[in-house]
RODO-2510 file (C-alpha; in nm, 4 decimals, decimal comma):
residues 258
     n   res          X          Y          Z
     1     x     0,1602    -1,8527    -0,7236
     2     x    -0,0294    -1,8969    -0,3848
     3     x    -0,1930    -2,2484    -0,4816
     4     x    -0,1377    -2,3843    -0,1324
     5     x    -0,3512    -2,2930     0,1693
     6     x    -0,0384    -2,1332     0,3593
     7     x     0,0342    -1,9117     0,0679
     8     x    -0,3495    -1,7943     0,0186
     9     x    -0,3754    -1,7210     0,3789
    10     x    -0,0620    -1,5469     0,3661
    11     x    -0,1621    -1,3161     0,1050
    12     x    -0,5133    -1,2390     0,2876
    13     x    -0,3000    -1,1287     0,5862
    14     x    -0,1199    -0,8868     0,3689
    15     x    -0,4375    -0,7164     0,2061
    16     x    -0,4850    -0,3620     0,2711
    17     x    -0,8616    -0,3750     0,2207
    18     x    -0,8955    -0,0293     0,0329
    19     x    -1,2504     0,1794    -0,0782
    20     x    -1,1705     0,5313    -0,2105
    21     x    -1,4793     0,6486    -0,3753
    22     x    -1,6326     0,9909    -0,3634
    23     x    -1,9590     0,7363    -0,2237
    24     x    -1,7687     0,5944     0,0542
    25     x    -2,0346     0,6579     0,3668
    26     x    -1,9605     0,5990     0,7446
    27     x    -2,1832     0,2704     0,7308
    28     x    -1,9701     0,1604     0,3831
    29     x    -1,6195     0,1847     0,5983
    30     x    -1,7805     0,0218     0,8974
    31     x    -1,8889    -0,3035     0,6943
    32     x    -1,5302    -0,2699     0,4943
    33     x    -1,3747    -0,2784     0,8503
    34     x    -1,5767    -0,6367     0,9098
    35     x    -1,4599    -0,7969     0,6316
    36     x    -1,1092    -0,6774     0,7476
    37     x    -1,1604    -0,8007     1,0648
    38     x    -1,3120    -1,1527     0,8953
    39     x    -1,2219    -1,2019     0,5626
    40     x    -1,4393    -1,5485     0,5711
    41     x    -1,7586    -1,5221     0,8036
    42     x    -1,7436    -1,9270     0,8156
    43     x    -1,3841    -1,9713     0,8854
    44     x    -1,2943    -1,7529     1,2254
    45     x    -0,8900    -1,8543     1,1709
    46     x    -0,8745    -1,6340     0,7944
    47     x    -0,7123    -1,2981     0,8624
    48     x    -0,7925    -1,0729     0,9673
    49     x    -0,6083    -0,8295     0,6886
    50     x    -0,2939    -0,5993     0,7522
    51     x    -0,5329    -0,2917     0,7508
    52     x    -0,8149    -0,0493     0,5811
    53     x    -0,7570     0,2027     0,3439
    54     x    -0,9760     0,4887     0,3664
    55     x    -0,9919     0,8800     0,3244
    56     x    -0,9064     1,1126     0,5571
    57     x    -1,2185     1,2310     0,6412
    58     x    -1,3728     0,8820     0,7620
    59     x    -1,0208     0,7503     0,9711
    60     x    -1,2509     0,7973     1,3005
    61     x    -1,5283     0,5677     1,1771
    62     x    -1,2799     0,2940     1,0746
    63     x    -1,0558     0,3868     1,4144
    64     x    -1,3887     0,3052     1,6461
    65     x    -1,4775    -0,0155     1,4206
    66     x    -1,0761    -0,1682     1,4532
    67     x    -1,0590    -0,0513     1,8126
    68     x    -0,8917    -0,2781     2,0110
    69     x    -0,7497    -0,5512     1,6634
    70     x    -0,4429    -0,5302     1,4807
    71     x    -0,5658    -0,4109     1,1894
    72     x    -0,4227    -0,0835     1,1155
    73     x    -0,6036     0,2429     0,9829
    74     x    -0,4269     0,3575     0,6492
    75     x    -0,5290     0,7088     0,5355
    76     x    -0,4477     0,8421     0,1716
    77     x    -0,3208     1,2159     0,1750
    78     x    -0,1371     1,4145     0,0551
    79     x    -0,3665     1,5217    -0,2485
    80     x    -0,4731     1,2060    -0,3405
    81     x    -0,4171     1,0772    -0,6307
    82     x    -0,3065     1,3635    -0,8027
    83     x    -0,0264     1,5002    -0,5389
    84     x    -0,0540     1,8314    -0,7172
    85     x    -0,1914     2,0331    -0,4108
    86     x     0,0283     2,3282    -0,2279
    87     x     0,2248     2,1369     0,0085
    88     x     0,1571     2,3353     0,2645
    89     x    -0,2109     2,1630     0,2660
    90     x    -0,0527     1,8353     0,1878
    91     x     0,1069     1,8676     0,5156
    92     x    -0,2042     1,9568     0,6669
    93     x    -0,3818     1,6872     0,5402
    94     x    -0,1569     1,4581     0,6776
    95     x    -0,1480     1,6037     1,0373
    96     x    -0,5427     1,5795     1,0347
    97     x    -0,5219     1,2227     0,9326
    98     x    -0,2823     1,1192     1,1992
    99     x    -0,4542     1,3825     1,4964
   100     x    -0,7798     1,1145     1,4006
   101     x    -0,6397     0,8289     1,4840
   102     x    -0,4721     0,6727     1,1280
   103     x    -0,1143     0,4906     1,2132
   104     x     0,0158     0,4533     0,8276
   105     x     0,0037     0,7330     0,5830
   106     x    -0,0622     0,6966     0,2098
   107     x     0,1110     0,9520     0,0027
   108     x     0,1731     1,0216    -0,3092
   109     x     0,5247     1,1593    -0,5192
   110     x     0,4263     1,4805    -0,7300
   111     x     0,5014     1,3148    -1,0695
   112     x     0,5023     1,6584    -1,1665
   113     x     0,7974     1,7406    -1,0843
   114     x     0,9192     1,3812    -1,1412
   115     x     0,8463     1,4057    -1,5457
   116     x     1,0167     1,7455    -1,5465
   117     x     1,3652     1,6155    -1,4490
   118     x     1,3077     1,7708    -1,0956
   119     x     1,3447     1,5124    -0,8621
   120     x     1,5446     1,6593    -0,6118
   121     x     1,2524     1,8848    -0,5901
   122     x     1,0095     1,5846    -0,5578
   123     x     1,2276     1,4054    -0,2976
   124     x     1,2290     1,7885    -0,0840
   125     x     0,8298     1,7442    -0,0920
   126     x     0,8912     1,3612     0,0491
   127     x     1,1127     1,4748     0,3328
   128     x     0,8702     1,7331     0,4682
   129     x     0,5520     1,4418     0,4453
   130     x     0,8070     1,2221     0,6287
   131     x     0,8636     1,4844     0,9008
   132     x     0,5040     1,5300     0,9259
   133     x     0,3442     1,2002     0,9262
   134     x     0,6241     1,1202     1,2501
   135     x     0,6303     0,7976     1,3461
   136     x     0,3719     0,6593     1,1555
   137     x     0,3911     0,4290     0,8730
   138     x     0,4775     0,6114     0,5708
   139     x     0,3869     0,4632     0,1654
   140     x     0,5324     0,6804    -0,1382
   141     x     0,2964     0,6102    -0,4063
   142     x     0,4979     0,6130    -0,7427
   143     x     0,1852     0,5876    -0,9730
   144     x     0,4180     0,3851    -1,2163
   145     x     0,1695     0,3877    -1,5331
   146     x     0,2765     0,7475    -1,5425
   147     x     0,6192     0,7001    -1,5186
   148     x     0,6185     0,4305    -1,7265
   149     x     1,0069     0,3935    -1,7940
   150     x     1,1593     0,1414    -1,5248
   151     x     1,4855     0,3817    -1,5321
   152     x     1,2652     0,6312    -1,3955
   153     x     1,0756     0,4027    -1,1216
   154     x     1,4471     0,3196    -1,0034
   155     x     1,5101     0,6661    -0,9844
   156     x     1,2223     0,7674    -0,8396
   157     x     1,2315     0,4389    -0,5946
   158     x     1,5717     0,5444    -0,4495
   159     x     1,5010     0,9287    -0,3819
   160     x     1,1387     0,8062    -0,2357
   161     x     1,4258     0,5404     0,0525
   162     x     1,6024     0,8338     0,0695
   163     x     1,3450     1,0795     0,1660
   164     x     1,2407     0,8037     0,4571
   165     x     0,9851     0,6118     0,3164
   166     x     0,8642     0,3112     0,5462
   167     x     0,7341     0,1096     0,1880
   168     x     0,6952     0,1787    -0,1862
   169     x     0,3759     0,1644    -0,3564
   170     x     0,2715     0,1199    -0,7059
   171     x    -0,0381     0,3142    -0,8241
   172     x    -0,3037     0,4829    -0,6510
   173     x    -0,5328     0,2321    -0,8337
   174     x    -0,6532     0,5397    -1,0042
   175     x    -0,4884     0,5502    -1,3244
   176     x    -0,3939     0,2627    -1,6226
   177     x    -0,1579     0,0761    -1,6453
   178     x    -0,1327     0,0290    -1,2498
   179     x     0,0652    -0,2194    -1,0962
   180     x     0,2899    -0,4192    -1,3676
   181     x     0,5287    -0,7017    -1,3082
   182     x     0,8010    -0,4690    -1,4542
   183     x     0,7212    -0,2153    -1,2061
   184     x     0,6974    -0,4502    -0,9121
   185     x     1,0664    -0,6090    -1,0499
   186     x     1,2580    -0,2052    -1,0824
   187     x     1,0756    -0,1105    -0,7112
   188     x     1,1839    -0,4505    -0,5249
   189     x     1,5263    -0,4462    -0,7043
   190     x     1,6073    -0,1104    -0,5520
   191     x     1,4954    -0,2012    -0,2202
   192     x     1,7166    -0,4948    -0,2092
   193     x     1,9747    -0,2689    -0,2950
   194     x     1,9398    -0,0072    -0,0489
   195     x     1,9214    -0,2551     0,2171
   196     x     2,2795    -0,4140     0,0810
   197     x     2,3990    -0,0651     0,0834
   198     x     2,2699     0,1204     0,4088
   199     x     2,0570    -0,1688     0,6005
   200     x     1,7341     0,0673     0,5304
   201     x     1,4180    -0,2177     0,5477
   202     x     1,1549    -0,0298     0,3681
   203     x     0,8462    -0,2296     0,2627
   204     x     0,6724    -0,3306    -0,1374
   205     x     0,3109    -0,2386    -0,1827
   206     x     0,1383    -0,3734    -0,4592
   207     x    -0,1672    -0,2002    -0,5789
   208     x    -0,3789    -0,1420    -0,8561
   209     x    -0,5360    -0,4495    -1,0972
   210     x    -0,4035    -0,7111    -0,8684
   211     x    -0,7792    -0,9108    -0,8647
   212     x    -0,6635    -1,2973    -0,8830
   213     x    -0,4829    -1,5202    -0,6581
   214     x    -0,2800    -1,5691    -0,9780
   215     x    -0,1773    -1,2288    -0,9836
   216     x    -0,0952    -1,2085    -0,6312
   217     x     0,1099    -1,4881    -0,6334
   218     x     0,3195    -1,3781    -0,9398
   219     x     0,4038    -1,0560    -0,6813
   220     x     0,4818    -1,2144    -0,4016
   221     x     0,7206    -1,4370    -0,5994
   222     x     0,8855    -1,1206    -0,7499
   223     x     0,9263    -0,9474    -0,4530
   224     x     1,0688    -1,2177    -0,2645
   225     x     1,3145    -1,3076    -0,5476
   226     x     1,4405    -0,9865    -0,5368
   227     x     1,4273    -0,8465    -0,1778
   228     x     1,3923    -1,2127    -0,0245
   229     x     1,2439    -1,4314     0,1912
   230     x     1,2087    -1,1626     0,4592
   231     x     0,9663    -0,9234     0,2805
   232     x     0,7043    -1,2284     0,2737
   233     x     0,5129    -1,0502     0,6366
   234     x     0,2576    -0,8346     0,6312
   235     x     0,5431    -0,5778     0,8311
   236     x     0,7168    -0,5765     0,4305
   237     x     0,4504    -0,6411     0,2108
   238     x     0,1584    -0,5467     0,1016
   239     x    -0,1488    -0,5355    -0,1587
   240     x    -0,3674    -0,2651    -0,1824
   241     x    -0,7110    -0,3852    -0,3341
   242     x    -1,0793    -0,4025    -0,3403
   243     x    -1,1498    -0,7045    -0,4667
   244     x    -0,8481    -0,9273    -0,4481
   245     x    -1,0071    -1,0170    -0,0835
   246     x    -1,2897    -1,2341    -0,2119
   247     x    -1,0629    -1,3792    -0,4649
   248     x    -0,8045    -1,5200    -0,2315
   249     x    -1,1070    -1,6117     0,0218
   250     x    -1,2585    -1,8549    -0,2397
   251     x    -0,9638    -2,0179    -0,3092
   252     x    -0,8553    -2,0501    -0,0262
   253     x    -1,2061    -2,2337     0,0942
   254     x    -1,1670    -2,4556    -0,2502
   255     x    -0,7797    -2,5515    -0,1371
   256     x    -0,8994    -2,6580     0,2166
   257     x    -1,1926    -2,8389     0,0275
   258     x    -1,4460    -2,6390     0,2715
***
């Protein structure tokens, strides 16, 4: 639980400050880029976060407003949330993200295919948004209230490594039950296995309902019992939210008595 300062300001560094709305405006991702940029307008050391979360279509507004920081543009794609678009325009998608300036890709796993026992098929899709998105930062989203059986996130986790995935996500944020401690136990568990196995370092996203310092804490103590000390960086972990920002940026004022 991230009670002390160091902990708090650890989780605000690992924030992937997210908005994806069918409202989101140019001037809404510019002020979301701020807050990324200073999480507390009184305290210039806070942050900033990992990076923003955004649609494709406004990557070049938040590209201009992060020029120059290390906060990183994150796109969704890949027919967000639903992943049930050809994959042909999946693909697209992606290149268009990338050719405006976004360095990690959010995709998601056609559960589809997944919940039809066809996850060779699902993992083929995976490869091809792997190829596509290059070099940049790749997240599989699992949506794991869909899934629901751990068995199945496992299964899913592993083809998802397999297929070249940089980290594994949780939930779009779109659906309920998101994000679950059993889900965050099944996707860090096979991580820590793959690495054992092959050496493969792929990264833990948490996203979806995760609101409280409490509830961040509880992750990061999961993932790090089961993948380790290492996966406690912003490079291996991360939390995709709205409004877990604030949270930790309160507490963390309270626990420096400021």
């Amino acid at each position: 639980m991230p009670t002390s300062a160091a902990d708090l300001r650890l989780a605000i560094s690992c924030v992937d400050l997210t908005t994806l709305e069918g409202s989101d405006t140019p001037d809404r991702v510019r002020a979301l880029c701020g807050d990324a940029l200073r999480p507390d307008p009184g305290d210039p050391s806070v942050g900033p976060t990992a990076a923003v979360c955004i649609y494709p279509a406004l990557v070049d507004v938040a590209v201009e407003a992060l020029a120059g920081s290390s906060v990183v543009v994150a796109s969704v794609s890949a027919g967000f949330p639903a992943g049930l678009t050809p994959l042909d325009a999946r693909l697209l998608e992606i290149r268009g993200a990338l050719a405006a300036g976004a360095q990690e890709i959010d995709v998601v796993v056609n559960r589809s295919l997944v919940l039809s026992g066809r996850l060779d098929e699902a993992a083929t899709e995976l490869a091809a948004m792997r190829e596509a998105a290059g070099d940049a930062v790749l997240k599989v989203i699992l949506e794991t209230g869909e899934l629901a059986d751990s068995g199945l996130i496992r299964e899913t986790t592993d083809a998802a490594i397999a297929a070249g995935a940089d980290f594994i996500k949780t939930s779009t944020g779109k659906t309920s039950p998101a994000a679950t401690p059993e889900a965050v136990e099944a996707i860090a568990g096979r991580v820590a296995a793959a690495h054992t196995a092959t050496g493969a370092v792929v990264g833990v996203k948490v996203s979806g309902g995760v609101r409280t310092s409490d509830d961040a804490g509880r992750y990061l103590d999961l993932v790090c019992e089961h993948a380790g000390e290492d996966w406690m960086t912003p490079r291996l972990f991360r939390f995709g939210a709205s409004k877990l920002l604030a949270a930790l940026v309160d507490d963390l004022r309270r626990a420096e008595g400021r």
